[in-house]
C-alpha positions as CSV (number, residue, x, y, z in Angstrom):
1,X,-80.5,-151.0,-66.6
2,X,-77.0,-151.0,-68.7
3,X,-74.5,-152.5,-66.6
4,X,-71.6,-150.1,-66.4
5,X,-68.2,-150.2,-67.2
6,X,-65.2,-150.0,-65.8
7,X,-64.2,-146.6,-68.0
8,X,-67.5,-145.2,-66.8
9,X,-66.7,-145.9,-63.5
10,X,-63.8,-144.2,-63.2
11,X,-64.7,-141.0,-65.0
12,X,-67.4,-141.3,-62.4
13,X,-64.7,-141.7,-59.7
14,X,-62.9,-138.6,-61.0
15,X,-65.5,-136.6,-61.9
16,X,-66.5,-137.2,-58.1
17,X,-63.1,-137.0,-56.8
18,X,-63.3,-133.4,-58.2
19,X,-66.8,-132.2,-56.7
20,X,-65.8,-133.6,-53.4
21,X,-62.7,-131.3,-53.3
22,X,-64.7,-128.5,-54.4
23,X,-66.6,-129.1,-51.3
24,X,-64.1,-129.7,-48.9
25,X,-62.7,-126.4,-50.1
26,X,-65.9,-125.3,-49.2
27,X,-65.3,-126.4,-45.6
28,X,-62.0,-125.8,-45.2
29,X,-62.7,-122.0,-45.9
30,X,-65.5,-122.7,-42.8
31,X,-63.4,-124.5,-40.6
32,X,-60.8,-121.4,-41.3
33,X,-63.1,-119.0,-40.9
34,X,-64.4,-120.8,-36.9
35,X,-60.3,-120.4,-35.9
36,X,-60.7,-116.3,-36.6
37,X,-64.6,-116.5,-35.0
38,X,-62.8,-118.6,-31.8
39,X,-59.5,-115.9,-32.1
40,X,-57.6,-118.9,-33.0
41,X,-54.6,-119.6,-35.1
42,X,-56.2,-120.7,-38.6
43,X,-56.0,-124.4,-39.0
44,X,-56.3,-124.8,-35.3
45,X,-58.5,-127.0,-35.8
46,X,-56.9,-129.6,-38.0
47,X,-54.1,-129.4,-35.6
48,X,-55.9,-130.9,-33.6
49,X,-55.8,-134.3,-35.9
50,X,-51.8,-134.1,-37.0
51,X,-51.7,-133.9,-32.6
52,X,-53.4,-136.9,-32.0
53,X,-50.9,-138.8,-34.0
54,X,-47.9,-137.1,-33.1
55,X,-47.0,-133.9,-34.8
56,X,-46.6,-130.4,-33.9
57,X,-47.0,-126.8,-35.5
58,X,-47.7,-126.7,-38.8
59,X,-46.9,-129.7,-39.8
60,X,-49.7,-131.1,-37.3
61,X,-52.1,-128.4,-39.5
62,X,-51.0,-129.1,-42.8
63,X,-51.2,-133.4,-41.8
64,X,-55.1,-132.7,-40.8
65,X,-55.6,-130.1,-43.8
66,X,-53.8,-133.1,-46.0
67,X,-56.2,-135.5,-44.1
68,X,-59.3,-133.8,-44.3
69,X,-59.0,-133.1,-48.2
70,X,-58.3,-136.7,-49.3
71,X,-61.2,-137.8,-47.3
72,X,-63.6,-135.1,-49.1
73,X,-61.8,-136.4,-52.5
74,X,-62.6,-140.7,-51.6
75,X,-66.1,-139.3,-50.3
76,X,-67.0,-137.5,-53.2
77,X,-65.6,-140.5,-55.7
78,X,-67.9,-142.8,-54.0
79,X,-70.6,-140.5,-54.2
80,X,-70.5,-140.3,-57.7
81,X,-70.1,-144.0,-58.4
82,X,-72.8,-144.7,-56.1
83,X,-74.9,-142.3,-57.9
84,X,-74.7,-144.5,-61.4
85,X,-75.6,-147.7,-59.9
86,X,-79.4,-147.7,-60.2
87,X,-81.7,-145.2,-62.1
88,X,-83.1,-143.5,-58.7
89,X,-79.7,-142.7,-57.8
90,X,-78.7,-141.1,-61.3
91,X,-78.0,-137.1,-60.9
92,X,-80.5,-136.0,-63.7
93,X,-79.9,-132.4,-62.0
94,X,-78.1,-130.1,-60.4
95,X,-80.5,-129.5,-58.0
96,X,-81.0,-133.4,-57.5
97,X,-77.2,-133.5,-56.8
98,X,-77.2,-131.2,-54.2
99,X,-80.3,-133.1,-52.5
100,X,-78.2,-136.4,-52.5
101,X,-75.2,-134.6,-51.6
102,X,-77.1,-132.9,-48.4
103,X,-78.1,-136.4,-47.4
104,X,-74.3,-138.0,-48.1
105,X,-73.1,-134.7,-45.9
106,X,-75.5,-136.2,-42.9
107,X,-74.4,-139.5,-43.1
108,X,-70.5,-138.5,-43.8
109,X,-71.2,-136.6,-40.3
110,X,-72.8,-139.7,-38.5
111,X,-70.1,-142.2,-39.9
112,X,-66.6,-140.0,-39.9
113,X,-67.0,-137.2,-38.2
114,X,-68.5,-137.9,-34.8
115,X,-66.8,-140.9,-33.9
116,X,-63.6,-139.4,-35.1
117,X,-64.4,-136.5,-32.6
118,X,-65.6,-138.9,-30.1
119,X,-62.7,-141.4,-29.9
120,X,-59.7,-139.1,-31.8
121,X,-60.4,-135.0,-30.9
122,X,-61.9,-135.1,-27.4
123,X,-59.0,-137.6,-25.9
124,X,-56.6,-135.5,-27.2
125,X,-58.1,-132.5,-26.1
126,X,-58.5,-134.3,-22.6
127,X,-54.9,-135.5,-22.7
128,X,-53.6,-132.7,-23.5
129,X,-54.2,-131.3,-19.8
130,X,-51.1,-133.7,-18.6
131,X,-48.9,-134.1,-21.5
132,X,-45.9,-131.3,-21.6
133,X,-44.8,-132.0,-25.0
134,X,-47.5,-129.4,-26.6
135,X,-46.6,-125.7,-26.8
136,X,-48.6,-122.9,-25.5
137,X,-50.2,-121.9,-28.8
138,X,-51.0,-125.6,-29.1
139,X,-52.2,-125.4,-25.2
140,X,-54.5,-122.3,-26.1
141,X,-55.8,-123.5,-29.2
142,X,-56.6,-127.0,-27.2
143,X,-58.1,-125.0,-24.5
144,X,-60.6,-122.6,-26.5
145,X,-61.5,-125.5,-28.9
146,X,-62.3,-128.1,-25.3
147,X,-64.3,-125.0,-23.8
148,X,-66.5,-124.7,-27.0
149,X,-66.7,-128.9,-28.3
150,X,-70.6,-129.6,-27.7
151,X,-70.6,-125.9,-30.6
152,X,-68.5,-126.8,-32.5
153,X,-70.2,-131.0,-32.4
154,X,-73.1,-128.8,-33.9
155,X,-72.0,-126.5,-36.1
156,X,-69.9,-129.0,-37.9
157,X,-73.1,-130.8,-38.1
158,X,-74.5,-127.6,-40.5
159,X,-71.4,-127.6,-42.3
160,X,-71.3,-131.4,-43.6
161,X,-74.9,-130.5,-45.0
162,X,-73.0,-127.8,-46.5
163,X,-70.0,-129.8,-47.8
164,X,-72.5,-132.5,-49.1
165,X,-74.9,-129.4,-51.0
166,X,-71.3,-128.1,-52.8
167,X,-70.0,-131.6,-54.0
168,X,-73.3,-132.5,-55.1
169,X,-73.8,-129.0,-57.0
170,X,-70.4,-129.6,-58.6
171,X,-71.4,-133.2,-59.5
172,X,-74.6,-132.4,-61.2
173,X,-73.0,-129.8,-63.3
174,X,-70.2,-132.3,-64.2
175,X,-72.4,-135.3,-64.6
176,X,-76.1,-134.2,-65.4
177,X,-75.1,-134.7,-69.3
178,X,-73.8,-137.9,-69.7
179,X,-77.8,-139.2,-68.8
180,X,-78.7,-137.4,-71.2
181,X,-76.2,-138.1,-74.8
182,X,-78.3,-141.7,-74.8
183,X,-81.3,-140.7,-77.3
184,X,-85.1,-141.2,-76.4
185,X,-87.3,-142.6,-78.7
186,X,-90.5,-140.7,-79.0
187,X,-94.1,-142.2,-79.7
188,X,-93.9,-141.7,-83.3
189,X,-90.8,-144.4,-83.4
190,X,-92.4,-146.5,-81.1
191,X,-95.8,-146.5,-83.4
192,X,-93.7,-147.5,-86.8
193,X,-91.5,-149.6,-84.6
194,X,-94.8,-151.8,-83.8
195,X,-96.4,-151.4,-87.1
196,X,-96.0,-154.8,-89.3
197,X,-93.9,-154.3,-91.9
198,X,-95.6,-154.2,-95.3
């Protein structure tokens, strides 16, 4: 295995940086479309995240929307720099890159999302009840999102599979080349190769 270098590893970085964004995209446009489903201000939901440290309206939205897109970006850099570390890992495929990126989407769920939701959402939805600082459109959209939490805990479940399948789509069709521009010797090189010079 060629080591790699540190240009390599940040095309790599960009290249991922780029697919996780088109994936976050992906589930922002989901996340957008839940608000309409729940009759819900869009955004409400990454409100909820610019509340918890402060914010209000939409710059509470636009702070979680900010948040949750630089996340997908560093998730999706990793991703792709993990991917070049070993020869199992290499994204040969487009189809291979949305296989890893399904699995990264599961474990980006296990490691961000639910303890985020666990210890930052669901106390601030729970604090909400006493604090008089939050307006009534921030009150109703705490209120419908606290009355449907153990949905939306699954749903968002389906849609980090989702965001993992679109960044690893994008990175196989951004990547899939590069394992390939290294040229393969076939078995009629190899033959002369161990023939003894004459």
């Amino acid at each position: 295995m060629m080591p790699i270098s540190r240009k390599e590893i940040y095309g790599r970085a960009k290249a991922g940086a780029i697919a996780g964004i088109g994936g976050g995209l992906a589930l922002l446009v989901s996340i957008f479309g839940i608000d309409a489903g729940l009759n819900l201000p869009p955004g409400s939901f990454y409100m909820m995240i610019g509340l918890a440290v402060g914010l209000h309206g939409m710059t509470a939205t636009i702070f979680g929307g900010m948040v949750h897109m630089l996340t997908a970006a560093t998730i999706g850099a990793g991703f792709c720099v993990c991917s070049s570390l070993h020869p199992w890992l290499y994204i040969r495929s487009v189809w291979k890159g949305v296989f890893a990126g399904g699995v990264t989407g599961l474990e980006v769920y296990a490691i961000f999302f639910m303890p985020i939701t666990l210890y930052i959402m669901i106390p601030t939805l729970d604090a909400a009840a006493t604090n008089s600082a939050f307006t009534a459109q921030e009150m109703t959209a705490i209120t419908v999102l606290k009355s449907h939490i153990t949905m939306i805990i699954w749903g968002a479940l389906a849609l980090h599979v989702t965001y993992g399948a679109v960044m690893g789509f994008f990175t196989g069709l951004i990547v899939h080349e590069d394992y390939r521009k290294s040229p393969k010797k076939n078995l009629r090189d190899l033959e002369s190769e161990s023939m003894p010079a004459t």
